[in-house]
N, C-alpha and C positions, 0 to 999 in steps of 0.2 A: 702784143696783145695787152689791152688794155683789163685790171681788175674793176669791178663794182666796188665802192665802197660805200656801205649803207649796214652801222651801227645794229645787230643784232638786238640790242635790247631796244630800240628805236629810237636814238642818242638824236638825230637829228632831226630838227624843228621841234625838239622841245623844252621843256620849258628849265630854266637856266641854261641853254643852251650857250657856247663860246666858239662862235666859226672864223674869229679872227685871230692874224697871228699875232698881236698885240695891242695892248692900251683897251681890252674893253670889258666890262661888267655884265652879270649874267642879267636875261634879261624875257621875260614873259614874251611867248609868241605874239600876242596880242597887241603889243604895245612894239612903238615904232623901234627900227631896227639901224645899228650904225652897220655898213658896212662895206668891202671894198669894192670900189667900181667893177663891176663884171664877174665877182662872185659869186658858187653857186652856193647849193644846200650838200652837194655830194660831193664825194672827193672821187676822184677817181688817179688808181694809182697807174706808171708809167714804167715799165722796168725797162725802156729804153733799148727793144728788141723791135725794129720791124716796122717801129711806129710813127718816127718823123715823119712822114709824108701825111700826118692827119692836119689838119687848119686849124684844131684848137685843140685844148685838152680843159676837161672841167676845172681842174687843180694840177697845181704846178707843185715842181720837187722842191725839197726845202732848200737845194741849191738858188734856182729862181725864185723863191721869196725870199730869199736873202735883196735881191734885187729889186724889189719890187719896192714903187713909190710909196710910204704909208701914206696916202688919201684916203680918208675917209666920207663916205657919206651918207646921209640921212632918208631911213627909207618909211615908205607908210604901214600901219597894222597888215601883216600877211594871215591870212586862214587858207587855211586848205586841210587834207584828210589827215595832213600827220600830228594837230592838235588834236585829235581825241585819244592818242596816246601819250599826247602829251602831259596830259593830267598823273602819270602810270609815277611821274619821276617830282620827287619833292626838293628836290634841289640838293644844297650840302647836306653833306654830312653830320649831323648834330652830335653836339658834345655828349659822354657815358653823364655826365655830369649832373645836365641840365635840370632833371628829373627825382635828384635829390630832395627827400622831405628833412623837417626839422632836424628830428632823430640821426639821419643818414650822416646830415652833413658835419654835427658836431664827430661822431663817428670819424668820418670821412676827416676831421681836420687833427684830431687825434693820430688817423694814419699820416696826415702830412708833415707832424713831428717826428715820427717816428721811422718815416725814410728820408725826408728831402731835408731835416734841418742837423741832424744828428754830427757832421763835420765840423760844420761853424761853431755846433754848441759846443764842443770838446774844447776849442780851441783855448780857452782859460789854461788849462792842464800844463799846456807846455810853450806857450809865445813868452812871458817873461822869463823862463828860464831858460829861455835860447838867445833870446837876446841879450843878456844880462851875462851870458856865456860869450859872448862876442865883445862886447862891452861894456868892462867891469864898471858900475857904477861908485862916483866917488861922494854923493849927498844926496840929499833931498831934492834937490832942482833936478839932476838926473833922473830919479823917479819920474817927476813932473816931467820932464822932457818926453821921457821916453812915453808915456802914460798919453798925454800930447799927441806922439805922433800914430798909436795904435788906435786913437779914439778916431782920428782922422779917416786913417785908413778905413776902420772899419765901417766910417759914415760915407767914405770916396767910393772904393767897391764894392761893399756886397750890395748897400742900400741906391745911390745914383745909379752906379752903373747897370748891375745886373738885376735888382727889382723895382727901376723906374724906369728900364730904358732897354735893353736886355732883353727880357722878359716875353715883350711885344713885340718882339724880332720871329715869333716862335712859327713853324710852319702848322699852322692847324693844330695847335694844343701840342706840336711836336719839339724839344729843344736839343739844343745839342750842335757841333759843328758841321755834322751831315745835316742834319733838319735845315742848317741858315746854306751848304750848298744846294739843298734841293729846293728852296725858297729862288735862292739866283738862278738856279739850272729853268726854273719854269717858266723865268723872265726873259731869259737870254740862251740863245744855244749854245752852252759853253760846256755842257759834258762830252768827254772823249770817248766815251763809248756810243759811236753812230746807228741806237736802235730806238732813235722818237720819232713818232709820227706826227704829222700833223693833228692826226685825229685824236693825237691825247689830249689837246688843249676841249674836245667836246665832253671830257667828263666833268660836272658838274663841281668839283672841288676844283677843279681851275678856276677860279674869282679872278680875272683882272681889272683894270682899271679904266675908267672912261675918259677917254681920249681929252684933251687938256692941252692949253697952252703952256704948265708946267714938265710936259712929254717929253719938249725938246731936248732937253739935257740929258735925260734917262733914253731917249731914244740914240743920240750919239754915245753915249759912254757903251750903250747896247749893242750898238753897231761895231766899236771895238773892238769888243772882248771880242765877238763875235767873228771878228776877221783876224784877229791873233791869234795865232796858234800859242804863243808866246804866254799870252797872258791866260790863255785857257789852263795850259800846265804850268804856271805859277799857280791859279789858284789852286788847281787838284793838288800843289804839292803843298799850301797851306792849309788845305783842309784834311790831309791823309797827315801832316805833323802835328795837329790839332789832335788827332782821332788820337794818334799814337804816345801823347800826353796824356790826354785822357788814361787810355789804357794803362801808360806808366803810372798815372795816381792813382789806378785801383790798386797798385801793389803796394804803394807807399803811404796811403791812407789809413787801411788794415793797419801796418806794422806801428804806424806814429802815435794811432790812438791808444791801440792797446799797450805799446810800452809804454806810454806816460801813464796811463792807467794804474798800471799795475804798477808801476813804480810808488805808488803813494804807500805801498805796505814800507817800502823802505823808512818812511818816516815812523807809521805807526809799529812796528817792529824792526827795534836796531840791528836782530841779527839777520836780516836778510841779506845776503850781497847781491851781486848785481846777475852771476850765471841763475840763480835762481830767479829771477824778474824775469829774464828770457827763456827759461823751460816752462814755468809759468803762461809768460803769455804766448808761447806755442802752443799748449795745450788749449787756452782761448781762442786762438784761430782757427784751431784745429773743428772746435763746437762750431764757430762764426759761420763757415763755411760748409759745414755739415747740416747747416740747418736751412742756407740759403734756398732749398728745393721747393719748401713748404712756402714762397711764395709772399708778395708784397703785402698784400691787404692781412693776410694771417697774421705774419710779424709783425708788420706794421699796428696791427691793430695790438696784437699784445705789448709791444715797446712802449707804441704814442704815450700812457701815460706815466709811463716810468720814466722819460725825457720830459714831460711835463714837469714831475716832480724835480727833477734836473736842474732845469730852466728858473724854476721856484727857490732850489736852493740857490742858484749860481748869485740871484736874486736879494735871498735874505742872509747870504751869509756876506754881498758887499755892502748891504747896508750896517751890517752888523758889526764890520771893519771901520765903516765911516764915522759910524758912536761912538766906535770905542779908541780909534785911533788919532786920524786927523781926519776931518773933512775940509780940510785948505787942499785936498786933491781936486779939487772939482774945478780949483784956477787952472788946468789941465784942456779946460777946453776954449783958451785963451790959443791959438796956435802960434803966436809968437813967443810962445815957452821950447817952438819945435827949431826956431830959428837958435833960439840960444842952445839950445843941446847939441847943435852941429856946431857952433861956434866952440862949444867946450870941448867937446870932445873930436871934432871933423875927424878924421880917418876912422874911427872905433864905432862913430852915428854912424857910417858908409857902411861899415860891418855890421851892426844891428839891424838894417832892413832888411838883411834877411830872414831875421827872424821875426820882424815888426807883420811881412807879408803871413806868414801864420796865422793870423789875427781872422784875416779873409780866407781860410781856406774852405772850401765847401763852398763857396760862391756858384762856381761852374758846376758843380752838383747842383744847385739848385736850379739851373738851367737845360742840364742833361737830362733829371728828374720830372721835367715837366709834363712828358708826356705820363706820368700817374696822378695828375693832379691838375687842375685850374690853376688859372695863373691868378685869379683873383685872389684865392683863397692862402696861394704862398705869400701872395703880397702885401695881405693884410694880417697873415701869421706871424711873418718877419717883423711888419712894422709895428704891429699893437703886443708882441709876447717876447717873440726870440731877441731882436736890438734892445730892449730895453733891458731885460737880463743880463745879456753882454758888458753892456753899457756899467751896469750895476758888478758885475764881477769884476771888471778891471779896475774897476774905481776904490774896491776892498781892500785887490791885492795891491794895489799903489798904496791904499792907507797903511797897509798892515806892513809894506815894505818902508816905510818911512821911518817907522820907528825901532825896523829889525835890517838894517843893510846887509849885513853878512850872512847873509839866508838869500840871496838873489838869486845864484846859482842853485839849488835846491830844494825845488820845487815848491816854490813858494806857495801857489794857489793849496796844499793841504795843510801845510805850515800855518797857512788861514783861515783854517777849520776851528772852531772851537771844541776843546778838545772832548766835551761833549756828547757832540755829534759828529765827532769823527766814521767812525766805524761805518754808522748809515750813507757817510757822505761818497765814503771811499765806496763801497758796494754801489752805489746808485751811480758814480763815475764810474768805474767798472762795465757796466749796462749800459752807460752815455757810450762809452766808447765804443763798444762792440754793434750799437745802430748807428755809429757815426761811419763805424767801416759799411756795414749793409749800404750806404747812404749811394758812397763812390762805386760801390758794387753795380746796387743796381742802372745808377748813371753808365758802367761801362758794356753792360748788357744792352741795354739800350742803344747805345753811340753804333756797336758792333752791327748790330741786327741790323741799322738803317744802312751801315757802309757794305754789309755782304747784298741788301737787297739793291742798291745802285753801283752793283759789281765792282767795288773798291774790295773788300774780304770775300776769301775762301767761304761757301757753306756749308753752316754748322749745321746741328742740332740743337733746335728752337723749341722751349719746352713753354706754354702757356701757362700762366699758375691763377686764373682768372680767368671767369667765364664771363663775368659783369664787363669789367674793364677789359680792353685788348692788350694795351699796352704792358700791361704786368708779365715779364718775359723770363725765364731761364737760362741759361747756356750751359751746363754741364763742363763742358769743353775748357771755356774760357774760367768756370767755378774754377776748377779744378788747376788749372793753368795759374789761376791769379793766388790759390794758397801757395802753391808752392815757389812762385817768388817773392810773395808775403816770410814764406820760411828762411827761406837765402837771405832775404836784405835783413831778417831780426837777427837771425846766428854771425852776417858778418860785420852788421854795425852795432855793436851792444850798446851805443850811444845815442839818448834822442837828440844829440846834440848832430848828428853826422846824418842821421836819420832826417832831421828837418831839413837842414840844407838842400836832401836829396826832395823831400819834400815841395819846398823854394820851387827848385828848378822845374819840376813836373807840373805843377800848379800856375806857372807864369809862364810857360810855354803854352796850354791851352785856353788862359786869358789873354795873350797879344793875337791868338789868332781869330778866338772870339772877336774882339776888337777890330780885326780890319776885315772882317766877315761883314761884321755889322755897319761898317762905313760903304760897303757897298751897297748892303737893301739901306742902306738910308738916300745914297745917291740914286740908286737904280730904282726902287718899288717907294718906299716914302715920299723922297722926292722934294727933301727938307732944303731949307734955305744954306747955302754953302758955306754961308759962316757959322750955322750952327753944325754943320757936321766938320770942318775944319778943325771946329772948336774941342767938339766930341774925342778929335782922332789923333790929334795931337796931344792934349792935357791926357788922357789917359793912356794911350800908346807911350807917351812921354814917360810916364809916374810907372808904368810896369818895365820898359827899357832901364830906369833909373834901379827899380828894385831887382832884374835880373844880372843887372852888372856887380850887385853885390853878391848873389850867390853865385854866381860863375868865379869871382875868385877865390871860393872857396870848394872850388870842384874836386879839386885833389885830396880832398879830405876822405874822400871814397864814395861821394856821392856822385863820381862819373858814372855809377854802375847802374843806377837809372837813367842815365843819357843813354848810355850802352843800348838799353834794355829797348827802350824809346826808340834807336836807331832800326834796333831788328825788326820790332813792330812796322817801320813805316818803310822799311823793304819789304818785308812782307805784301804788304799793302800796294804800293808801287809794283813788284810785277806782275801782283794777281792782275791790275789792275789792266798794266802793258799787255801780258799773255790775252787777255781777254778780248781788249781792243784789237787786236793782232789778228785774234782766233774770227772775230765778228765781221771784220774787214774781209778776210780773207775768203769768208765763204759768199760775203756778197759779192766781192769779184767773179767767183767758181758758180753763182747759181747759172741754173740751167735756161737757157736761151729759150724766148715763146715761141721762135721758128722753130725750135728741135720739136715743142711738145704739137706745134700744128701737123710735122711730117710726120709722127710715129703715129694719128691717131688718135680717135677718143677710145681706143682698146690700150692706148698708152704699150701698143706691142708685144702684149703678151695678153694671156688670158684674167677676165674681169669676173673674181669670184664672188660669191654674194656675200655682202659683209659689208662693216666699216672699218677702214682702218686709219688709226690716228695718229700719225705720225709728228710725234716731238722731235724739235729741232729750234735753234736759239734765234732762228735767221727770223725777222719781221716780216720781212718784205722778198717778194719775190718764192720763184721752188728752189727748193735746197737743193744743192750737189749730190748730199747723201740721196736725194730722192732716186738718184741716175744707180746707183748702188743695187736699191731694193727691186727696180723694176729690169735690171740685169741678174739680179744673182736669183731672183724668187720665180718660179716656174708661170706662177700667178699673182694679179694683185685683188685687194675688192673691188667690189663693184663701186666702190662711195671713198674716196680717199681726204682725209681731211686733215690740215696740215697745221697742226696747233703748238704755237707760243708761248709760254708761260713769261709773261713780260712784266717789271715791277714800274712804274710812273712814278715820277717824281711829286705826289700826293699822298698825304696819312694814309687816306681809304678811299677805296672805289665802291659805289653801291654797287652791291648785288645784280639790279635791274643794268648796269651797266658794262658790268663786267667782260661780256664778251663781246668781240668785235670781228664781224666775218665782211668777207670779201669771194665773189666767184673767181674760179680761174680757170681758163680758159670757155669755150664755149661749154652751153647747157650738157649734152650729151658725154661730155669729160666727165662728171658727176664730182668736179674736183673743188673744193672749199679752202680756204684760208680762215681759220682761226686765233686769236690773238686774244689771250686772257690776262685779260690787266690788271696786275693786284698792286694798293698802295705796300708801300714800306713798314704799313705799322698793321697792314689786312692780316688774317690769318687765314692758312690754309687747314680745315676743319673738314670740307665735304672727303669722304672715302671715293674711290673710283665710280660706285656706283651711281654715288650722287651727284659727281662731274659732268658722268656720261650722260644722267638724266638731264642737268643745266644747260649742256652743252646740245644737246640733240633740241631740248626747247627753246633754246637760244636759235636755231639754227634755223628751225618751224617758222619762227618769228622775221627772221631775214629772210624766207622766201616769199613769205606773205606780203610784208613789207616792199618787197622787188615786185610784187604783181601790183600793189599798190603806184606803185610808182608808174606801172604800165600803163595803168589805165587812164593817169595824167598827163602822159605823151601823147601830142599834138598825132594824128591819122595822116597827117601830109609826109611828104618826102618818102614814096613808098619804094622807089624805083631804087634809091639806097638801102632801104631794108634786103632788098632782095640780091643787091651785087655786091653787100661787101656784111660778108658774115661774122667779121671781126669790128666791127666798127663799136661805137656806144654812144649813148646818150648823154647829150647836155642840158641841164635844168639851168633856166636862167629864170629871176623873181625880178615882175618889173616895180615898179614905186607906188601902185596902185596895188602891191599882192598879186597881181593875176602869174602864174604859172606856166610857162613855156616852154617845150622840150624841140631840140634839134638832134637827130641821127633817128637809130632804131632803137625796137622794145629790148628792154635789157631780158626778158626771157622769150625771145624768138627761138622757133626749134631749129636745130642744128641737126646734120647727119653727117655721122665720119666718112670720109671715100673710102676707107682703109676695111677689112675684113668684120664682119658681125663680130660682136661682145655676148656677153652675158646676156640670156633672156631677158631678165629685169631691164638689162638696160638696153635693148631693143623693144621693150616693151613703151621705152619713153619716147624714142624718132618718130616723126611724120615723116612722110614725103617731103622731099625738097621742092618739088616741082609745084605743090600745090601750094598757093601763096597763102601767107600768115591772117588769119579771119581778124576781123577786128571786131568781132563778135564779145562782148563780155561772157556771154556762155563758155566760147574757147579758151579763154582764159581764167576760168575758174575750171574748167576742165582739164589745161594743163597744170595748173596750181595743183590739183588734188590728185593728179597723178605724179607729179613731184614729191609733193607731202606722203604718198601712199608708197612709192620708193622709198623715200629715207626709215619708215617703221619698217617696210619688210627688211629692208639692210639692218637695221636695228635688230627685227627679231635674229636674223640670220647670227650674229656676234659681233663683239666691238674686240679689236686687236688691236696692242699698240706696240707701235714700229719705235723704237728709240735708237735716234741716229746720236752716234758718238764720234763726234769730230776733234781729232788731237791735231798740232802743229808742231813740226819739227823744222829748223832754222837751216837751210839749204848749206852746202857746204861748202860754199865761197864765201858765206858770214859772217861779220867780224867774230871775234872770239867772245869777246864781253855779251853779245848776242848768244852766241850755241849754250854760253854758260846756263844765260836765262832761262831761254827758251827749253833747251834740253832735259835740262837739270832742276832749274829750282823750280820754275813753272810747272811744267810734267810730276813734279817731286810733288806740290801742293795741288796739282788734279787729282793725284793718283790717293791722296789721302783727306782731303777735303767729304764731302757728306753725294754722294753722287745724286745725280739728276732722278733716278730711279726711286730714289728714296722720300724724294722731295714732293713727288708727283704721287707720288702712291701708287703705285701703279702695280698693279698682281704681274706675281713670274706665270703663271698659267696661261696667261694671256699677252705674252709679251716675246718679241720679236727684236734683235740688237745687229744692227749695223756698224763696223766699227769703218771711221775715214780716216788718214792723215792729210794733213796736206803741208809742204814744204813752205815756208815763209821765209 
């Protein structure tokens, strides 16, 4: 039994529409159309019951367009009835941004100091005295050397790579190491979890590109991944170590800022020691994180000009060094001052990279970050405020260290202060620091949210702290989770010296994956000439291998305890991920056959009460197993059963108008519906149940009407098939001319069960079978509005929802490393994870739980 597929919100033939499965751009009904020989406008799905003996199918499984030639070709302006709905949809999704005035956006650029630059800016605090700690400096050339090679660095990465180059990688305003897989996953079928449809590529934020003699190479490398399992989980397992660096530098960000912070009281007060710096700055994490609740734009807006002020001094106090000290520092951006510092010192230069990478950190914050901000706006902040600051504070403490060597080690950037304006400097570092931790904070909120919504993490509790912006998010969970190994790593490294190392590693772990992310949408979706991206992935893959080889040999120093940390995050990740594909697999194997539902019945076997019921369930495609559960174990079912999805796309945001996507099942008199609510990754879920029910019931109005629409566009010929094969469907084919052609029968012909009478209501919807189908438009807005007039009475009747809970348990011939997973750590993170009930909103008063296992 073949489903209807026809886009509830009226997604097909209109305008930005995308019906191909690659290379093409959105594109106005009106205007000519690329597409594949024999394509139609409808999909019609296949679940592979009953149905080989048909001679064509509208649309094939994404097994068979794997197969399939890309040819393309060129069609004429098509009109027909589904352009005046077409007008309903304005295409993407537009930026929160766009729409900023004067006022907003200087605002708005204050908040973007105040979250996305805050890591980098700190960074003065503690890069030469970690270096400097690594390799003792013996003159002034060393200075220069060193000074040299952080000037580099800091002009290599943060500014090339991640704000000229980086940046434009981002999915829809979205950045981050999930953002750059969900950018690949839309190009290529390469996620492991098998629930996309074809019909995700119809929502308008799917932009692809227009077919091109440049394709070839993106279309083989396409083709690969895509037939490698191999290379499928490699990448998931570089994007789930990506994720779980991330996560590791939210802990180690917190702790780096704030103790080099608060260490500068050591200078202005001798009797400080050092257990005092660290009850101190527990106490400051302890605020940092208690106040995280209150939200991006809040903070952010109160911080932005306190890091202004920051930025200003970091500013005036290295010019202040270059007056008064030397300014022969500035032969420093001479980089063959970087050759001689390894030649002086080679093995001790190899030791200071790790602390030289310091310099950069905050970079991948500023790219995780992206989604609370334009990328324009980061990238002209960086290059016209924050770099030149930078630029100006190394260049101070190089002065000021020239003429004070034996201060290297001891924190020289306050040492630099004039003494002044110490006190203010120290205070306003203090507040640099504590937005520089907010900075990675909210980067790891972000990172989280997109990997729970493309079923890589457990779900949390998603708290919105922004009604303007979406993207400004919360996690409580992960808040809370991230202080208290912010606690651990400051009570058991009282050194920022063991502190950065650990640093180092978390930090160039989520940069080389960044990096080979971004070599793929350059090959795959750019489509850049291969010696520039060779060039890209080698010089900087190179330059961060080079800098990771220096903090791994100083792992032992106790900075493995972030690897550690790192490790369990991306186990974690890993069998949520496994459990899930497992769980997802398994139940599309177990659904229930379209012969079982043709023998039982449009009473589906039991009694058909009046009502709606909505049955949640993860499966996409096809009836769920659980479904066999409810209409065995429940005396009765409704009259109107509709079997709804909650599915996230690999897209920021889905409109509204798009959002749900229905399909019938089985014949009319089933009264059975398919449901599939598609939200992006960065969508939020807002409406309460009532408002669902109401989207989703006029969602529903709209695809029947739609379906009678289409009727009425079905050629009147070929009758004698309408009448002998009750399961059959329609085929729309668009000839080059626009004109409109249907082959089979009306997708709403009446049906009658053989099987015992139903519910009134729904003997109220059967004709006679005997009496053939009118091809009347009268009869057809007569069944249309006895249709429509069912679904309200069902409506008033009550909406029930069925939530089917499906677990897996690992058979017991399983290897052992299997029962571990599956049994144990899998089940362990369902049973505490945020359950589906909760996600849905869904009232206990009206709510119905089926629970399945099934052996895998």
């Amino acid at each position: 039994m073949a489903e209807e597929v026809i886009s509830g919100s009226g997604s097909s033939g209109r305008e930005g529409e995308i019906n191909i499965r690659v290379g093409l751009t959105s594109r106005d009904s009106l205007d000519s159309r690329w597409v594949f020989p024999g394509e139609d406008d409808f999909e019609i799905e296949d679940n592979g019951d009953g149905d080989d003996d048909l001679p064509h199918r509208a649309a094939v499984d994404s097994e068979d367009e794997d197969n399939q030639e890309h040819r393309l070709i060129r069609t004429e302006p098509r009109v027909d009835s589904f352009d005046v709905e077409a007008l309903e949809v304005h295409g993407a999704h537009r930026s929160d941004y766009e729409d900023l005035g004067i006022a907003r956006r200087i605002i708005h650029a204050f908040q973007t100091l105040g979250v996305v630059f805050g890591d980098v800016g700190t960074s003065p605090l503690y890069t030469f005295s970690v270096m400097f700690s690594k390799a003792p400096i013996k003159g002034d050339e060393d200075v220069i050397g060193a000074l040299s090679l952080v000037l580099y660095t800091l002009l290599l990465v943060p500014l090339v790579k991640y704000v000229l180059i980086v940046l434009w990688a981002n999915d829809d305003g979205e950045g981050g190491t999930f953002a750059l897989y969900s950018l690949i996953c839309r190009h290529a079928k390469v996620s492991l979890l098998p629930n996309q449809l074809p019909s995700d590529t119809r929502i308008s934020n799917f932009i692809l590109k227009l077919p091109s003699p440049e394709l070839e190479r993106s279309l083989k490398i396409k083709e690969r991944l895509e037939a490698s399992l191999t290379l499928k989980k490699l990448l998931l397992v570089l994007v789930l170590a990506g994720t779980s660096m991330v996560i590791a530098d939210g802990v180690v960000t917190p702790a780096m800022s704030v103790m080099s912070a608060v260490g500068g009281l050591k200078v202005g007060v001798a009797a400080i020691e050092q257990d005092e710096v660290v009850m101190i700055s527990v106490t400051f994490l302890v605020i940092l994180f208690s106040v995280q609740k209150f939200g991006t734009s809040q903070v952010g807006l109160a911080v932005g000009p306190a890091l202004f002020i920051w930025f200003c001094s970091l500013a005036g106090i290295g010019i202040y060094n270059l007056i008064k000290y030397d300014a022969s520092v500035l032969r420093a951006f001479n980089p063959v001052h970087i050759y001689l510092y390894f030649k002086r010192n080679s093995v001790n230069a190899w030791y200071a990279l790790g602390g030289c990478l310091l310099c950069a950190t905050g970079s991948e914050a500023m790219f995780a970050d992206l989604c609370y901000f334009s990328v324009r706006s980061i990238q002209l902040t960086f290059m016209f405020l924050v770099l030149p600051c930078l630029l100006l504070g190394y260049l101070g403490q190089a002065a000021y260290l020239t003429g004070n060597l034996n201060v290297a080690e001891k924190h020289p950037f306050f040492l630099s202060i004039p003494s002044g304006i110490f006190w203010p400097v120290l205070l306003i570092a203090n507040i640099a620091a504590l937005i520089a931790s907010r900075a990675m904070t909210t980067a790891t909120f972000s990172c989280i949210k997109q990997s729970s919504n493309l079923g890589c993490f457990p779900r949390l509790k998603i708290i919105h702290t922004s009604k303007r912006f979406m993207g400004q998010i919360y996690i409580p969970v992960i808040n809370w989770f991230l202080l208290v190994g912010c606690l651990v790593l400051v009570c058991s490294m009282s050194s920022i010296n063991e502190i950065g190392n650990a640093y180092g590693i978390a930090e160039l772990g989520v940069m080389m994956m960044t990096t080979i992310l971004v070599t793929i949408v350059m090959l795959l979706i750019w489509r850049l000439n291969i010696i520039i991206v060779l060039s890209f992935v080698v010089f900087f893959l190179g330059l961060e291998l080079t800098f990771f080889s220096s903090v791994l040999w100083s792992v032992t120093d106790g900075s493995w305890v972030i690897l550690v940390f790192a490790v369990i995050m991306f186990v974690i990740m890993y069998i949520w991920n496994y459990g899930s594909k497992l769980k997802y697999e398994t139940e599309v194997e177990r659904k229930l056959p379209m012969d079982l539902m043709r023998e039982i019945g449009c009473n589906l076997g039991t009694i058909r009460a009046p009502g709606i019921g909505l049955l949640y369930n993860e499966l996409a495609k096809g009836v769920p197993a659980i479904f066999g559960h409810f209409i065995t174990t429940l005396p009765a079912i409704h009259s109107m059963v509709i079997f709804v999805c909650i599915k996230y796309v690999p897209v920021p945001v889905v409109p509204q108008n798009e959002r749900f996507f229905f399909r019938r099942i089985c014949p009319k008199s089933y009264h059975l519906f398919r449901c599939i609510a598609r939200y992006g990754y960065k969508d939020v879920r807002k409406e309460n149940h009532q408002a669902f029910e109401q989207l989703l019931i006029e969602s529903l109005e709209k695809f029947i009407r739609r379906e009678a629409q289409q009727r009425q566009l079905e050629s009147d010929g070929d009758e004698d098939a309408d009448s002998e094969e009750d399961t059959s469907f329609s085929r729309v084919l668009v000839d080059p001319n626009g004109s409109v052609y249907s082959l089979g029968v009306p997708l709403l012909a009446e049906f009658r069960g053989s099987s015992n009478s139903i519910s009134e209501a729904s003997i109220s919807e059967e004709v006679n079978p005997n009496s053939p189908a009118s091809p009347s438009i009268s009869d057809a807005e007569h069944s249309l509005e006895r249709e429509l007039s069912f679904i309200r009475q069902a409506k008033e009747s009550g909406v029930v929802y069925l939530l089917g809970h499906g677990d897996i348990r690992a058979r017991k011939d399983s290897w052992f490393i299997k029962k571990l997973v599956i049994n144990y750590f899998y089940a362990f993170l369902r049973k505490n994870c945020r359950r589906g009930i909760a996600n849905l909103s869904v009232p206990h008063s009206h709510l119905i739980q089926v629970g399945m296992t099934y052996m895998v």
